[in-house]
N, C-alpha and C positions, 0 to 999 in steps of 0.2 A: 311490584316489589321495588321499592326507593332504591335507588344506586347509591353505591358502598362507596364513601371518601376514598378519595386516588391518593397513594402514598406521593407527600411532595418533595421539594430537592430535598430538602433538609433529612427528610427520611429514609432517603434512599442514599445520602453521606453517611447518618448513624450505622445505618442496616451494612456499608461497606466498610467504615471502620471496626463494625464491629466482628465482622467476619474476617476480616485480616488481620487483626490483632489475638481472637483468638485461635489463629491457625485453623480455620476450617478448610481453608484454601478452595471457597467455592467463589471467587469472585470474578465476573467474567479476564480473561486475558487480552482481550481487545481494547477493552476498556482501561486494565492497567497500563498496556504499551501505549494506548495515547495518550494516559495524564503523561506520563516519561516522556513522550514524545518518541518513541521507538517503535522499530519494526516488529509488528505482528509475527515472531518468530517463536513457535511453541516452546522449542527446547531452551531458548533465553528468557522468555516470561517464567516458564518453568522453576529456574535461578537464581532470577531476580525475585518471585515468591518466594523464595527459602530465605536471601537476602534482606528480605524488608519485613520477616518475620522474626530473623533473629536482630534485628537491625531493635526490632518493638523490644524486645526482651532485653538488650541493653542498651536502652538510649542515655540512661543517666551516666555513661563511661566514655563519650566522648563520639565522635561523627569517623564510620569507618569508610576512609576513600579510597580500600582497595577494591572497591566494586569500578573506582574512576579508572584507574590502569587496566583493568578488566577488559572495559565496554570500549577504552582510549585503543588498544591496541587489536583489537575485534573489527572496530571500523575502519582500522590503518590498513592491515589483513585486504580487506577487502578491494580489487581491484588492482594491488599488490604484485608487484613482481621481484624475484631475487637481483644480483648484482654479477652479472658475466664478469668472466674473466678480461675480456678486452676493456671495458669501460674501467672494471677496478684498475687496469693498467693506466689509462691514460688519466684517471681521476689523482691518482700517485703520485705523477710524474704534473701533474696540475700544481700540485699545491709543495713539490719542490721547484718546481718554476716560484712561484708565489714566494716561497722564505726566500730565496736569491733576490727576488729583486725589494723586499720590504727590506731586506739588509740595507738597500741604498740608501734607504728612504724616510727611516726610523731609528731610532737608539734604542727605541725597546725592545727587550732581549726577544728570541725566539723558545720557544714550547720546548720542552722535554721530553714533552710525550710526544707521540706519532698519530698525526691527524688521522680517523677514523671517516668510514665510508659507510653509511647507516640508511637502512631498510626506513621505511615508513615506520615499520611495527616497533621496531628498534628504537627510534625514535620517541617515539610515543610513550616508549616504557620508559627511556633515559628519564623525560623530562617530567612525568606523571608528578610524582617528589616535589618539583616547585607549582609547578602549578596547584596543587591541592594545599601546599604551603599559603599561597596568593589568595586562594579562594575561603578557606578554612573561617576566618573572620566571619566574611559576608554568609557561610553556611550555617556557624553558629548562631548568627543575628534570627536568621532568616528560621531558623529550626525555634528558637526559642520562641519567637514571636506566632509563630504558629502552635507553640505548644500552651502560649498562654490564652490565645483565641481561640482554640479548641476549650481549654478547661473553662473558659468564661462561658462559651455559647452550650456545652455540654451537659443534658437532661442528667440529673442526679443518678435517675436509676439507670443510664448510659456507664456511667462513672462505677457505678458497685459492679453492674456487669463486669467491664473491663479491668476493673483494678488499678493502676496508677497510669491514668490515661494521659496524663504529662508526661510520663519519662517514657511512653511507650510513643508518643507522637514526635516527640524530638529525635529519636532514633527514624521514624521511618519520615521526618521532612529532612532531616542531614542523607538521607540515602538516598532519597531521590533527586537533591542536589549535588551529590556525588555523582549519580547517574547521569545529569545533566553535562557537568563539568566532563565527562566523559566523553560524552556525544561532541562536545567543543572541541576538547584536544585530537582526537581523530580524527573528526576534519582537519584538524590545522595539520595534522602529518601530510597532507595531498596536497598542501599550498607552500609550507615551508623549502625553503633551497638546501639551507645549511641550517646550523647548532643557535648560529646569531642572528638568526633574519630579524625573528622578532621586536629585537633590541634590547630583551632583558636576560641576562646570563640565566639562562635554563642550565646548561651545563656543567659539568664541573671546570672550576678556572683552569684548568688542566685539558681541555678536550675542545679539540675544532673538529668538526663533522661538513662534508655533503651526505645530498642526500641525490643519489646518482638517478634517479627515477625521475624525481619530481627537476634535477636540472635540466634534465634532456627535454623536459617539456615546457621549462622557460624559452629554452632557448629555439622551441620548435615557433616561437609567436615574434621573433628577432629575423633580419635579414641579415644575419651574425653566423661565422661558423660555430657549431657548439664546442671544437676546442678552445676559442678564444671567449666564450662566455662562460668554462669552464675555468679558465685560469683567472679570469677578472672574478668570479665569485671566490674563490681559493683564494685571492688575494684579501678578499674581505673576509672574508671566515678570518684568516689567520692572522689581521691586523686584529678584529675583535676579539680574538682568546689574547694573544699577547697583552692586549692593554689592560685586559680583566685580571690576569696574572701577572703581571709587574704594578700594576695601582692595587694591592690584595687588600684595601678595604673597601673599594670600589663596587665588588660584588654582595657584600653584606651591605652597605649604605643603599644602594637601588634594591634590596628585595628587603630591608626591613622600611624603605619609605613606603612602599607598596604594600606591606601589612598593615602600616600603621594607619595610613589612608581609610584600608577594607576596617580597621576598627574601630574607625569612626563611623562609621554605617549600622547605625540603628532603626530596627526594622520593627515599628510601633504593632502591636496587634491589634489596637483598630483599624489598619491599613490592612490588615488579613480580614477583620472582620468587613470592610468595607468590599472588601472583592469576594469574600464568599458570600455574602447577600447577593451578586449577580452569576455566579457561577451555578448551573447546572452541572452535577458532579458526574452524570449518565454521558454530557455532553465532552468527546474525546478534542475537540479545538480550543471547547475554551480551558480545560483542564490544562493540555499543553499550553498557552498561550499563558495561564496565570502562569506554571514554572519558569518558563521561557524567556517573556516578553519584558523581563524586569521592572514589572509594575509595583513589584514592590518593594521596591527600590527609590528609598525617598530622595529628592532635591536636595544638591547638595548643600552643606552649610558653610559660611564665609570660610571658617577653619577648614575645610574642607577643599575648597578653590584655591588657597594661599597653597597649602600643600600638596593639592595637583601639578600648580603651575609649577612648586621648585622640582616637581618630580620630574616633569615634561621639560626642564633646561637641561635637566643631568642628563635624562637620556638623546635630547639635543645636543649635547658636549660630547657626548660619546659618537652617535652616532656621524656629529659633524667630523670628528677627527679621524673617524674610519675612514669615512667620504675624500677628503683632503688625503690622506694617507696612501690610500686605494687610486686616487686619479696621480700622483706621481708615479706609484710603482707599473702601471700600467700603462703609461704613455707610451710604450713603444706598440701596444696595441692597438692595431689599423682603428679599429671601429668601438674604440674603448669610450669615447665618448658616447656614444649610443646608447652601450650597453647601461653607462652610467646615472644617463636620463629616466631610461626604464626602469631604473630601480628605486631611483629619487620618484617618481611616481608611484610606482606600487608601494611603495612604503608610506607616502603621504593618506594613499587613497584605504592601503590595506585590505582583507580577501574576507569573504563570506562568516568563515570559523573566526575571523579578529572581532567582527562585529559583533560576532554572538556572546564571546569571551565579554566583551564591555559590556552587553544589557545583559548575562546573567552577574557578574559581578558589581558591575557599575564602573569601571575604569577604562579607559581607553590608552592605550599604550602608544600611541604615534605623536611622536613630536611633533610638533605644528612650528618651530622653527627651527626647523633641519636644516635650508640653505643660508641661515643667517650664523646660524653653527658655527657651517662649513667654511664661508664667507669669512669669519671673526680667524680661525684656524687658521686659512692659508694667510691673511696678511699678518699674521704671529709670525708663519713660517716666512716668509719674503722680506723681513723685516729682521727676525732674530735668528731663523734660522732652525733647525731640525731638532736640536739637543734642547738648546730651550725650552721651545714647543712644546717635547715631550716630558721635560722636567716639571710643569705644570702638574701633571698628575701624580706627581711622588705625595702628596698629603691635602687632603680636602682643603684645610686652608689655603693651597695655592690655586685651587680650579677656577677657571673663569667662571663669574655671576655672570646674571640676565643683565645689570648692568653694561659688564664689559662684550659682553655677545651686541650688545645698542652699539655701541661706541667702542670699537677694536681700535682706535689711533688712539685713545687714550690709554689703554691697554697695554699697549705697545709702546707707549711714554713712561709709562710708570715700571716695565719691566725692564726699559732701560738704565732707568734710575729708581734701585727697590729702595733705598734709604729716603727718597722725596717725596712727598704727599702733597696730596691736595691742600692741606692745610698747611703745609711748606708754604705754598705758592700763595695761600694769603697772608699768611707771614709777612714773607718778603715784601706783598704790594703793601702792605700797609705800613712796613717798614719805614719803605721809599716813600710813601707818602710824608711820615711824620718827618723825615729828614730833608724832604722839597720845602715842608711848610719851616722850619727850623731856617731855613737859609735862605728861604724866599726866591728861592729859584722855579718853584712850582709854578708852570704855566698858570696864566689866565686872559680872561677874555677882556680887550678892547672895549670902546667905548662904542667900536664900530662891530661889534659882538665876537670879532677875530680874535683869533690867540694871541696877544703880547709875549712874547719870547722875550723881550728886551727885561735887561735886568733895572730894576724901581731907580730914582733918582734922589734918596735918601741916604743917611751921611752913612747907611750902613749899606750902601751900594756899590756892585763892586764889578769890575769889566776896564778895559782898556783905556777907557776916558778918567776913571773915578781917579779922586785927590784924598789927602786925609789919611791917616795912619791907618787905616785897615781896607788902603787899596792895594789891591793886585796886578801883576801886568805879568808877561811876560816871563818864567823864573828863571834864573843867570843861571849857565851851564857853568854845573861845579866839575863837568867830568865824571860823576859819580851818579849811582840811585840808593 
């Protein structure tokens, strides 16, 4: 008896989409939790079945990311503890210390509201909102493009089966990067300090947060007491919400540069089509590894790099003035410089869930000139002074460019004198030029290639020796100017 054809990848994709699209719910759960890349947990595959079922049924209404807050604050949970009474005390008393001394240090007002003291889980849920805001672009791309490489590679009589297998595939590829997105921000609750770590207002401008778990275990990897790594983070929290809420278009300018970035990110479907040719769909690494691994996530375009970089100065400006901000109001802290270093590194280097956050969406959020920032900041302030400083950010047009982040003594010349330019200054030299040649007092070079200072020996020459009606000498003291 001849051996029967082995069903291959491609049929064993059809034979799954078409059982989860039409709700038979017989598809293994193991298999699903590794395309998502999640834990084999019955009662959440369970869930997420209903989810990416009704997810198929309305995909043409838009990508649902409350399944992101869901799985975000599930994984926060996990390993999770409450917040004692004695730490809520001394975290209170942290970040009144902190407004006392930013009062020295700043013009920018202090908060209204009463800084907050947030759980992990807490966390996770505050910030779910922007981050699916951030992400939402790069999911739509990424769902459509997969819904149009499904209807291209998809057997006709696949398509009558299932009925409008585009808008049922666009719903379940936005839910399982919903799901993804999920698994990012849940890590990032176990690495995050406060509200601002990150550097993009997740927040509302209104809200500084610790986050009392995850400092106590910064500060367990410091040879720092952790009250004084308490009050130096408190000091940063509360410079970062103050300046988000006194510059109040600060925080709409960095989260719609960030959208605007993710919508440029178009996600071709022969880029799906090219990686579902190698994916075994049975296979649970490579399944996760296509949603995960941002592979399909194309190279950026010139337009694309121009608007990284001005994104990566703003949050350089930002983050440089918290930096500068934070090391005056803390100098009376023994070991404030330490604490300081460590932070200027973790931030440069950034933690497991940041990295994940860039290759599912394709951005990376760490300024890569944070000390030149900072460096541009303090000689603003050493120079002009605190009020200054901080009047810079009263209106986009006044924030230092990447220009003036190069060259801070220019900077600082020109906010001396806001009515002179650069184009003043060649004015002027050209000015002086035409009026040396006009009078012929304009140096020039010797015969011995040296400069001749001496004024010409023509009837139109004029110095202490010169004769002739239009010689000078000496002018008689009338008494008078």
């Amino acid at each position: 008896m001849p051996d029967e054809p082995q069903p291959g990848p491609d049929d064993d994709f059809q034979e799954m989409l078409r059982k989860l699209l039409a709700g038979e719910g017989q598809i293994d759960p193991s298999q699903l939790a590794g395309a998502a890349g999640l834990p084999n947990d019955p009662a959440f595959v369970a869930n997420l079945m209903s989810q990416l079922q009704r997810a198929a049924q309305n995909g043409g209404d838009g990508i649902d990311f409350t399944v992101t807050a869901e799985r975000a604050t599930a994984i926060a949970k996990d390993g999770a503890h409450g917040i004692d009474p004695a730490t809520s005390q001394a975290s209170v008393q942290a970040f009144q210390v902190a407004a006392l001394w930013l009062d020295e240090v700043t013009t920018v007002a202090e908060l209204t509201a009463t800084p907050s003291l947030f759980t992990r889980d807490q966390w996770a849920k505050a910030t779910a909102p922007v981050w699916t805001q951030i992400a939402e672009p790069v999911a739509a791309s990424i769902a459509g493009a997969l819904t149009e490489a499904i209807d291209q590679r998809a057997p006709e009589e696949l398509k009558a089966m299932l009925g409008d297998v585009s808008k049922a595939m666009r719903g379940v590829g936005g839910a399982l990067f919903a799901i993804q997105l999920g698994q990012v921000v849940g890590q990032l609750s176990k690495e995050v300090v406060s509200g601002g770590d990150v550097g993009v207002p997740l927040l509302d401008e209104q809200v500084a947060a610790l986050l009392p778990q995850n400092v106590a275990e910064f500060a367990e990897g410091l040879d720092v007491p952790e009250d004084e790594v308490r009050i130096y983070l408190a000091v940063r929290e509360l410079a970062h919400a103050r300046l988000f809420r006194s510059a109040r278009w600060l925080r709409l300018h960095i989260i719609s540069s960030i959208t605007e970035y993710a919508r440029g990110i178009h996600i071709p479907f022969d880029r799906v089509e090219e990686l579902a040719a190698d994916i075994d769909p049975t296979d649970q690494e490579q399944l996760r590894d296509a949603l995960a691994s941002g592979a399909l996530i194309p190279p950026r375009t010139p337009e694309q790099d121009a608007a990284l970089a001005r994104l990566e100065t703003m949050l350089a400006l930002v983050e440089g003035w918290v930096d500068t901000v934070t090391a005056a109001a803390t100098a009376r802290l023994p070991r404030s410089g330490a604490i300081a270093e460590t932070v200027r590194r973790r931030r440069a280097a950034g933690g497991p869930a940041e990295s994940a956050f860039a290759t599912l969406v394709g951005l990376e959020l760490r300024p890569r000139r944070l000390r030149e920032a900072a460096a541009m900041w303090q000689r603003v302030t050493d120079e002009l002074g605190a009020e200054q400083r901080d009047a810079l950010w009263e209106h986009f047009d006044l924030v230092p460019t990447s220009e003036d982040v190069d060259a801070p003594d220019a900077l600082v010349a020109r906010l001396r004198n806001p009515g002179h330019t650069q184009e003043d200054d060649e004015f002027d030299r050209a000015l002086e030029d035409l009026l040396n040649d006009a009078t012929g007092s304009r140096p020039r070079e010797d015969e011995s290639g040296g400069i001749d200072d001496e004024p010409g020996d023509g009837p139109d020459a004029t110095g202490p020796d010169a004769t002739g009606p239009d010689a000078t000498g000496p002018a008689p003291d009338t008494g008078s100017r």
